[in-house]
N, C-alpha and C positions, 0 to 999 in steps of 0.2 A: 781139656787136658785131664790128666789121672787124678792130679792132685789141688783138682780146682773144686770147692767144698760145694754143697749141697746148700742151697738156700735156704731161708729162717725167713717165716712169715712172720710178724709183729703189727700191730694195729699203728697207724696212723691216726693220731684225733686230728679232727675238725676243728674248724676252725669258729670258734661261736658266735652265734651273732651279735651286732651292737646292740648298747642300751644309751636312749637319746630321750631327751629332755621335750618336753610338750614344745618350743619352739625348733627343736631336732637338733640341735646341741646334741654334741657326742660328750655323752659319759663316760664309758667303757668300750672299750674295746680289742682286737687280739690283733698282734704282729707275731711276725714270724721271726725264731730264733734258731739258735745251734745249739745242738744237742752231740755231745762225743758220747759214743757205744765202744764194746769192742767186742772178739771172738775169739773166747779165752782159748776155745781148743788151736787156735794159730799163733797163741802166743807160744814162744820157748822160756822166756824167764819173766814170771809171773813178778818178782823179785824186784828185778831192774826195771821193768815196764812201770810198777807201780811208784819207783821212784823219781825215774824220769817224767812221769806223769803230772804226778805231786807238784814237782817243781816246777809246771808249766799253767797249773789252773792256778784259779782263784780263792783264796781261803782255802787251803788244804792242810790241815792237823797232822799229828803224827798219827793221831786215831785214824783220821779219813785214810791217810799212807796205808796203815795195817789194814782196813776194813778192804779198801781197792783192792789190796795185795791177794787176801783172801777169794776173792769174788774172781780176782784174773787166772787162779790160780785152780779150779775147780774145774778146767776145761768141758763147760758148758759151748752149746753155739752160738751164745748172746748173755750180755751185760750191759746194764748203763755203766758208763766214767764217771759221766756227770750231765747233769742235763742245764736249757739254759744258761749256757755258760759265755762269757762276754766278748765281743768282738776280740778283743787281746787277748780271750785266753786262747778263744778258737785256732789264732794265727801263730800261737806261739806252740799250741798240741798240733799243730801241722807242720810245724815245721818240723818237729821229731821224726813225721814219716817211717810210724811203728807198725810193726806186723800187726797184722791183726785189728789194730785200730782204726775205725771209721767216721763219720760226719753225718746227720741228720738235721734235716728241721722237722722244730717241733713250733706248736700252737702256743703262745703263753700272753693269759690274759693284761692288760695295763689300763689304767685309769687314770686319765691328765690332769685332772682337777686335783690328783692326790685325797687331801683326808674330807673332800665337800661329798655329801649324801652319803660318806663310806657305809654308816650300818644300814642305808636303804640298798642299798645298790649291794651290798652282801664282799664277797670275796672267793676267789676260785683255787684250788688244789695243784700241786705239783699235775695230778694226771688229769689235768681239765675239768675237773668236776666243782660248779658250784657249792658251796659249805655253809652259807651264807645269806642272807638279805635275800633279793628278788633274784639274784644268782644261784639258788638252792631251792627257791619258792617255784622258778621257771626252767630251769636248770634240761630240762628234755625237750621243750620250748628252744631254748639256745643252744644247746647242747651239739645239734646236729648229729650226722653222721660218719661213723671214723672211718680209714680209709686202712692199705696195707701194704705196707712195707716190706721188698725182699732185700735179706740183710746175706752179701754173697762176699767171698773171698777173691782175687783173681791169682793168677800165677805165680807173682810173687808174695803171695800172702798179705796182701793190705787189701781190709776191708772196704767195701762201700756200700752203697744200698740205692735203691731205684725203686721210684711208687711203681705197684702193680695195680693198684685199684685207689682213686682219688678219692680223697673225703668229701663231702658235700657242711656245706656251711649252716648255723643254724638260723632261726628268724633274728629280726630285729624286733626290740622292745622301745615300744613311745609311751615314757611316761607324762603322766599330769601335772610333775613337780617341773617348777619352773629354775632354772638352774641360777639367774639374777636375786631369784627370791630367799631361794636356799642359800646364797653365799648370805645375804644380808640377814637371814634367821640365824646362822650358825655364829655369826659374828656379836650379835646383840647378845646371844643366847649367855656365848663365854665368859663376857664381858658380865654378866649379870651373875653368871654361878662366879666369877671370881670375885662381886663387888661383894658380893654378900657371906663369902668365905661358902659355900656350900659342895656339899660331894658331888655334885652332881646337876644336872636338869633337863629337862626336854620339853619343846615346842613342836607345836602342830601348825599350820597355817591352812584352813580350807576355805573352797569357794560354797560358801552358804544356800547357796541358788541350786548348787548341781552336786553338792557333796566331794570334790574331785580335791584331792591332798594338794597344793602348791608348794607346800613346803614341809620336810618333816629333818627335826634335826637332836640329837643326842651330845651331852658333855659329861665327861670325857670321849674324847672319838681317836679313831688314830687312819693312818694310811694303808689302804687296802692291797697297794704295793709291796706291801711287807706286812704283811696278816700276822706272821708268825712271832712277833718283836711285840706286838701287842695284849694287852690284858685281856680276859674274858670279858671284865668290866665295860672295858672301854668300844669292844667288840658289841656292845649288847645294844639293841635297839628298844631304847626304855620307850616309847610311845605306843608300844605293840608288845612289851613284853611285860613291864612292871604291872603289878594292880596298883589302883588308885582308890578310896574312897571317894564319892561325886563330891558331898561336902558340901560345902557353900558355896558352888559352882551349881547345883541345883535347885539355889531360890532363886535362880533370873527366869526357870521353868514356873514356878510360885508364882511371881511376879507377874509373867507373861499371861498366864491364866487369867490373873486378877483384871489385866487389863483388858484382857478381850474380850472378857465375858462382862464388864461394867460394874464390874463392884468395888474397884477403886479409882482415883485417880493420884497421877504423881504429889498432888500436895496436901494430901487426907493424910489425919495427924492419925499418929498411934501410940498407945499409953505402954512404954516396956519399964519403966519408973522401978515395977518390980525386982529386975534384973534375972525372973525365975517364971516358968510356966509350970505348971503340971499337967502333963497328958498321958491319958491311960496308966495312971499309976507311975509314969516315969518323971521324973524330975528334968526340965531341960534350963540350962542357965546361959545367960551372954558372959563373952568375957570381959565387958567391961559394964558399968553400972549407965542408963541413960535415963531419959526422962521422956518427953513427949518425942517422937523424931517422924519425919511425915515421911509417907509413902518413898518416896525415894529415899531418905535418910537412910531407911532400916535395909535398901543394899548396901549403900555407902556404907554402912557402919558395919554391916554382916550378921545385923541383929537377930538372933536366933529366936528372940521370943516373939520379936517381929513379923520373922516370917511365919511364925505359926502360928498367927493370928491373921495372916493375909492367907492364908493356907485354908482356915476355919472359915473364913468369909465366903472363898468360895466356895467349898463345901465339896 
C-alpha cells in the first residue's frame, strides 16, 4: 500500500552468555523483556500520545512526560518509549493501541543471588554492555553477536517489527569461586566490618595448591540488579582494586624461610627486651614492649624486631 512506511533497521543484541560457579551454579544470567518503541513520523499528536503514554508506564515524572513528548514529536522513524518495562506496563501500553507505537524484546541481564559475588561478577548497561567486574573484563567473550530488527508500520499505522537477522548468543563463563563458599565469606566478612564498626573490608579465599580464587568478597556491596541505586563505593572490588601495604602478612614469608632452610625452630627463644632494632640507619620499633618470646611467639605477637632478627639469621 502507498502509505505503508518504509522499514527501520536497528540492532538487536544478544543475548549474553551465562556466568556459573565452579560447581555450574548459575550466577548471571539474561531473560528476555519488553521493550515499547515508536514511529514518531506516524504519530499525529506527539502531545496526547506522550500523555496517554505517561499514564500507562512505570515511574513516569512530569520530566519523563516532557522528555517522551519531545522525542515523539521530532518525527524521526524510530524512538525508544521505554525499554524493559514490566509485564503490567506492557499490557496496559497495549491496550491503548497507539499509532505508531510498537513492542520489542530486548536482552536484559539478571542475577538470582542478588548482592552474593556482585563486584566479582561486575554489572551490565541499559544497551547490554558489561561496565563492570568479569562482565566488562569478558564483556566480547559474552557479549555475543547482535542481531536486526525491521521496525515497519502497517495500514493503519501501528507499528510492529520482525527479526531480519537473529542474534547469536555469547559463551558461558565457569568460574573457580565456589558459590556455597562465597555466601559464607560475605556473611562472616559483614559481620566482622560491622563488629569492629569499620568502613569497610575484604576477603579473599584461595586454593593454595593451584592458586584458583574460591571466594572473593567486598563490604559495602550492593545488588547488581539495580547498579544505578548504588555507590561507587560500594560498586568497588577492593581485593583487586585498593593498594595494600604486605606488612606483617610478610613475616610468615620470614618465617617460612627460617624454617626451611634450618635455622630455626618453633621454640628458639629471641631477645626483643629492646623494643627497637636499628637497621641500615633506620630505626624499626614494636608496638608493644616484650622480653624473650620464642620463635613462634614473635608471629603471635607480630614482633617486628623479631622478625628482623629471624630475617638476619637467614641471611
Amino acid at each position: 500500500p502507498a502509505d505503508f512506511l518504509e522499514f527501520v533497521g536497528i540492532n538487536a543484541a544478544a543475548k549474553r552468555g551465562e556466568i556459573r560457579d565452579r560447581n555450574n551454579r548459575l550466577l548471571a544470567y539474561s531473560v528476555d523483556v519488553d521493550t515499547i518503541y515508536a514511529v514518531p513520523s506516524e504519530i499525529a499528536d506527539a502531545k496526547q500520545a506522550a500523555r496517554d503514554l505517561c499514564a500507562a508506564l512505570d515511574d513516569c515524572s512530569p520530566a519523563d512526560r516532557a522528555e517522551l513528548q519531545e522525542k515523539l514529536g521530532r518525527k524521526s522513524q524510530f524512538t525508544y518509549v521505554q525499554r524493559f518495562v514490566s509485564q503490567s506496563a506492557y499490557e496496559r501500553v497495549k491496550a491503548l493501541d497507539l499509532e505508531g507505537v510498537g513492542f520489542m524484546k530486548e536482552s536484559r541481564r539478571f542475577y538470582p543471588n542478588k548482592k552474593l559475588a556482585s563486584q566479582v561478577l561486575g554489572y551490565v548497561g541499559t544497551d547490554n554492555v558489561g561496565l563492570g567486574g568479569l562482565e566488562a573484563a569478558y564483556n566480547k567473550v559474552i557479549l555475543g553477536h547482535a542481531g536486526t530488527v525491521l521496525v515497519q508500520t502497517d495500514a493503519r499505522r501501528r507499528a510492529f517489527s520482525r527479526i531480519e537477522r537473529l542474534p547469536t548468543s555469547g559463551a558461558t563463563l565457569e568460574l573457580t569461586i565456589d558459590e556455597y563458599l562465597q555466601h559464607i565469606v560475605e556473611r562472616e566478612l559483614e559481620a566482622g566490618v560491622k563488629a569492629h564498626k569499620a568502613e569497610g573490608g575484604t576477603a579473599v579465599v584461595m586454593d593454595p595448591a593451584t592458586g584458583e580464587i574460591l571466594a572473593m568478597a567486598s563490604y559495602p556491596t550492593f545488588n547488581p540488579n539495580a547498579f544505578k541505586a548504588a555507590t561507587p563505593e560500594a560498586r568497588k572490588n577492593r581485593a583487586v582494586t585498593d593498594l595494600y601495604e604486605p606488612g606483617s602478612t610478610f613475616k610468615l614469608v620470614t618465617a617460612s624461610a627460617a624454617i626451611e632452610e634450618g635455622v630455626m625452630t618453633p621454640n628458639d627463644p629471641i631477645d626483643v627486651s629492646a623494643g627497637q632494632i636499628s637497621f641500615k640507619g633506620r630505626v624499626v620499633r614494636d608496638d608493644h614492649r616484650y622480653g624473650v618470646l620464642t620463635f613462634g611467639d614473635v608471629i603471635v605477637k607480630s614482633s617486628n624486631v623479631g622478625a628482623i632478627k629471624i630475617g638476619l639469621g637467614v641471611g
